[in-house]
Z-matrix of the N, CA and C atoms (Angstrom, degrees):
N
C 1 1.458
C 2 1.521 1 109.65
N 3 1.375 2 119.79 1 145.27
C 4 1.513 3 126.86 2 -178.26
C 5 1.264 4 103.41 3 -87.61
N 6 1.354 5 117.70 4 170.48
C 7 1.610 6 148.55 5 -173.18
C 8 1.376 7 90.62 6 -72.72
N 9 1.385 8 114.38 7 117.74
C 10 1.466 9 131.27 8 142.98
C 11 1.599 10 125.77 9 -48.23
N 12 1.108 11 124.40 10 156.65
C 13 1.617 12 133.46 11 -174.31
C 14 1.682 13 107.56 12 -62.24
N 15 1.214 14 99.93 13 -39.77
C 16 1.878 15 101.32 14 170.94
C 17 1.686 16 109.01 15 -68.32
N 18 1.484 17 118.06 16 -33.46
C 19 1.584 18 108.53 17 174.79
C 20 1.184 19 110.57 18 -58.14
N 21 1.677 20 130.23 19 -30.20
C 22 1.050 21 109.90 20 -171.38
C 23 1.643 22 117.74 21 -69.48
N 24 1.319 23 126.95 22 -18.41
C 25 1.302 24 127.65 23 165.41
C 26 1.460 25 134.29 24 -54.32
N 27 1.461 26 113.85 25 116.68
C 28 1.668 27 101.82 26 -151.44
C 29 1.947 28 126.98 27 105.46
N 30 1.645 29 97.53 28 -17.16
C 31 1.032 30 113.86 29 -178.83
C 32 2.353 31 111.98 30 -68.39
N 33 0.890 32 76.98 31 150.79
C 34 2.032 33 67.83 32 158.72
C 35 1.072 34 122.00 33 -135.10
N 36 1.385 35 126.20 34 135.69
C 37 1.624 36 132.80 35 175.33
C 38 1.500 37 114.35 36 -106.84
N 39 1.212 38 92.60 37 -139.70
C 40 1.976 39 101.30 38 -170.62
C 41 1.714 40 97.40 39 -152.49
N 42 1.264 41 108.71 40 151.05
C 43 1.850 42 101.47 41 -179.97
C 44 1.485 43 97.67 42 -96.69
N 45 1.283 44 110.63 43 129.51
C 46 1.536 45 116.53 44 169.52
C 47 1.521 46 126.33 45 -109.29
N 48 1.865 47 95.47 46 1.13
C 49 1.450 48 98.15 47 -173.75
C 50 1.945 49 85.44 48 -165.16
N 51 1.632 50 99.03 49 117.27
C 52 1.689 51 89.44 50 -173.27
C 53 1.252 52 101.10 51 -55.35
N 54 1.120 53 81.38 52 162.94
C 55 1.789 54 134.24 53 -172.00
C 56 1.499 55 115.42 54 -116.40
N 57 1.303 56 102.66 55 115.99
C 58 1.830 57 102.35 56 -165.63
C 59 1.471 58 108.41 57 -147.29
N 60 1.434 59 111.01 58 167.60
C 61 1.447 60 132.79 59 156.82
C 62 1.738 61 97.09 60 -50.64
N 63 1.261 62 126.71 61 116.25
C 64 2.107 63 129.73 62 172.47
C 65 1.198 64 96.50 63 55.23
N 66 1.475 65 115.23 64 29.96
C 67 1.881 66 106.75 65 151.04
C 68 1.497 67 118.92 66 -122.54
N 69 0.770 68 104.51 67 161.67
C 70 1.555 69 118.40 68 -168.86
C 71 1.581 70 105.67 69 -106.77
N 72 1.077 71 145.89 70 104.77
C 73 1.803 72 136.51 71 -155.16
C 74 1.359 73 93.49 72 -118.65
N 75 1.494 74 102.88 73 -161.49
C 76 1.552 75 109.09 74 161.62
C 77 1.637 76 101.84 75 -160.85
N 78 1.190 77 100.18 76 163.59
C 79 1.513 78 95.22 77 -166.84
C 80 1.894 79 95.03 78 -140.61
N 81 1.316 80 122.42 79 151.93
C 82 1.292 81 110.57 80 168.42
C 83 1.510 82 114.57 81 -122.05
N 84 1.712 83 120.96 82 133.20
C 85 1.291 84 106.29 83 -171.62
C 86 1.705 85 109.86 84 -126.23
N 87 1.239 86 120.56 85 142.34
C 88 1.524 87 105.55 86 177.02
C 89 1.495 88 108.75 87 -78.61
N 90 1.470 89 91.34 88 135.79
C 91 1.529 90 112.18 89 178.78
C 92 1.609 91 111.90 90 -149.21
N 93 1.100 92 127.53 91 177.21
C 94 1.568 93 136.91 92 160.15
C 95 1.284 94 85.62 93 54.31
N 96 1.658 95 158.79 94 45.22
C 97 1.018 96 132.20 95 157.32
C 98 1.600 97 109.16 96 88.13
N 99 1.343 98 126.75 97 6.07
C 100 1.278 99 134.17 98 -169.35
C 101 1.499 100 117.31 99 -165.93
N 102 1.211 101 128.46 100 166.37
C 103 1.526 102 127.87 101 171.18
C 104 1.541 103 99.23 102 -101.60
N 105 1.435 104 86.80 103 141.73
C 106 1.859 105 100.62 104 -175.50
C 107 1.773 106 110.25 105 -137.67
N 108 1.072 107 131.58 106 146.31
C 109 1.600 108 132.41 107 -165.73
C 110 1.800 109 97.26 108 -111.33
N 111 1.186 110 93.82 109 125.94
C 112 1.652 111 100.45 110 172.92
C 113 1.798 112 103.36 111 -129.15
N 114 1.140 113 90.16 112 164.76
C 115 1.982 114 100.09 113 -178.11
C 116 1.726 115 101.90 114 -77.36
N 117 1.320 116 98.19 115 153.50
C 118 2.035 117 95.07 116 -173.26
C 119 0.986 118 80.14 117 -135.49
N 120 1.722 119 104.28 118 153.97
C 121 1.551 120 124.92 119 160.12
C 122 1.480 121 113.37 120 -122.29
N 123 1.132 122 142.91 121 151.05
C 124 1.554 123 113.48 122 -173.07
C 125 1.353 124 101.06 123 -82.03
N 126 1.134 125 132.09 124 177.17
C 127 1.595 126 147.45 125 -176.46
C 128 0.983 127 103.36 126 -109.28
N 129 2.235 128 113.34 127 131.90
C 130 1.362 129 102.46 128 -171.48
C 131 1.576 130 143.78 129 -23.30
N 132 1.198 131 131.55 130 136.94
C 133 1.157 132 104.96 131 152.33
C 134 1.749 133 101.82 132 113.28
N 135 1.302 134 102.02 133 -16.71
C 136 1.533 135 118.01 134 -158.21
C 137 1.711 136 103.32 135 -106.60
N 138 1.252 137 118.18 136 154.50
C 139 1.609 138 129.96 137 -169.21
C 140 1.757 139 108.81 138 -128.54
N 141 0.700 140 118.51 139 -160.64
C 142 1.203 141 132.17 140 -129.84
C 143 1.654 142 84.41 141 -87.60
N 144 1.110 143 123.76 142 138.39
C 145 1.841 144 135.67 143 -173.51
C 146 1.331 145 105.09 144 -129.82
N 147 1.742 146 131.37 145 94.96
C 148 0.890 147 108.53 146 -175.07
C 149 1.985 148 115.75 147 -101.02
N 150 1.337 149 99.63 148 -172.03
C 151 1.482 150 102.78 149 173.99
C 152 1.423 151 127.44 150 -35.23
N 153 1.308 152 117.89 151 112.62
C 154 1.697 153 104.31 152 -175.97
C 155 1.683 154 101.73 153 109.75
N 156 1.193 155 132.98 154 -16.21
C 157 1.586 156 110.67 155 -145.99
C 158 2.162 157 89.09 156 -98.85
N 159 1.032 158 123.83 157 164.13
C 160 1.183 159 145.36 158 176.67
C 161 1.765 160 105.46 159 -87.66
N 162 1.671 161 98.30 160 126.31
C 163 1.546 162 100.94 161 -163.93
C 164 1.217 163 109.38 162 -125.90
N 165 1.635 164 137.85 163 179.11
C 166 1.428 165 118.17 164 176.51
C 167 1.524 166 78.57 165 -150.70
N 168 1.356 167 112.62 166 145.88
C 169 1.322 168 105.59 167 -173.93
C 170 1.454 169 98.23 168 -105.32
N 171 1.181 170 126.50 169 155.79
C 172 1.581 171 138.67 170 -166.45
C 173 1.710 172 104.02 171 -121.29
N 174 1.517 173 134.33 172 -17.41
C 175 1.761 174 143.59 173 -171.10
C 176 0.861 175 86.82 174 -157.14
N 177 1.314 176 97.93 175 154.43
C 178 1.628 177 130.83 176 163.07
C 179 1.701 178 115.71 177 -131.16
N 180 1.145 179 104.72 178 109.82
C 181 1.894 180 93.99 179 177.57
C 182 1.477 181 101.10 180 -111.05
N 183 1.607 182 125.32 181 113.48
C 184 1.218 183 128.54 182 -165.64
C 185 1.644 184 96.96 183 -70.97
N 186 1.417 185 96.91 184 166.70
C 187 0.856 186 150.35 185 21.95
C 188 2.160 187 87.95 186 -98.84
N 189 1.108 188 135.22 187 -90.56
C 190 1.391 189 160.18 188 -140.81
C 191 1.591 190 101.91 189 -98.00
N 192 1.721 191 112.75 190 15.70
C 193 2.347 192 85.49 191 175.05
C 194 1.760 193 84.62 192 -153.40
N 195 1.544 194 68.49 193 160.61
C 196 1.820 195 99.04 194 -173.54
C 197 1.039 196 96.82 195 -149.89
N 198 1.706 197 92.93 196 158.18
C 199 1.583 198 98.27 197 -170.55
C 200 2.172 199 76.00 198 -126.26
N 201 1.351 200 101.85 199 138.66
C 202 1.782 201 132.36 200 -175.80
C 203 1.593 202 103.24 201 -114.43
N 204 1.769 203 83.95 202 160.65
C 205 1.594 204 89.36 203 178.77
C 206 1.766 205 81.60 204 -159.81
N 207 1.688 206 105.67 205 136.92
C 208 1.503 207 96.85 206 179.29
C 209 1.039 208 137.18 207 -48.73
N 210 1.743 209 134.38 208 132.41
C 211 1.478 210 101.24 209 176.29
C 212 1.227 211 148.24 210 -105.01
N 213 1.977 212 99.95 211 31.13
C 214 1.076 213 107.07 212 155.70
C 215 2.251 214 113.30 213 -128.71
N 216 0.925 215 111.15 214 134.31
C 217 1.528 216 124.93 215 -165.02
C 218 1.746 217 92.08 216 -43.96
N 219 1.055 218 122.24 217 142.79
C 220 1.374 219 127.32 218 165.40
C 221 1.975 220 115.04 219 -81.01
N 222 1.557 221 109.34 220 129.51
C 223 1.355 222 103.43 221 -179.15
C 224 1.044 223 95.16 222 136.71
């Protein structure tokens, strides 16, 4: 059996399309045996995620978006 919508919480991806305060990004994460691209929003509280950065997703709203927060602190 595959990963449920709650597994994906905790998961980590990669930003493939920033990720912002009124942006709409995308991020791709391996799952199901494969890497797959879903839409990101950042998760409260969170700033600007650009191309390249390492993400951990915190929601999942099926089918295709998550809202990320980096998963490592900047500094």
């Amino acid at each position: 059996m595959g990963e449920t919508d709650a597994d994906m919480v905790g998961m980590t991806g990669r930003v493939t399309g920033t990720v912002g305060p009124g942006l709409v990004g995308e991020v791709i994460v391996r799952i199901r045996g494969g890497a797959e691209h879903f839409l990101a929003h950042p998760a409260p509280g969170e700033g600007l995620l650009t191309v390249g950065t390492l993400v951990t997703v915190v929601e999942h709203l099926p089918p295709r978006t998550v809202y990320v927060m980096a998963a490592y602190p900047a500094g």
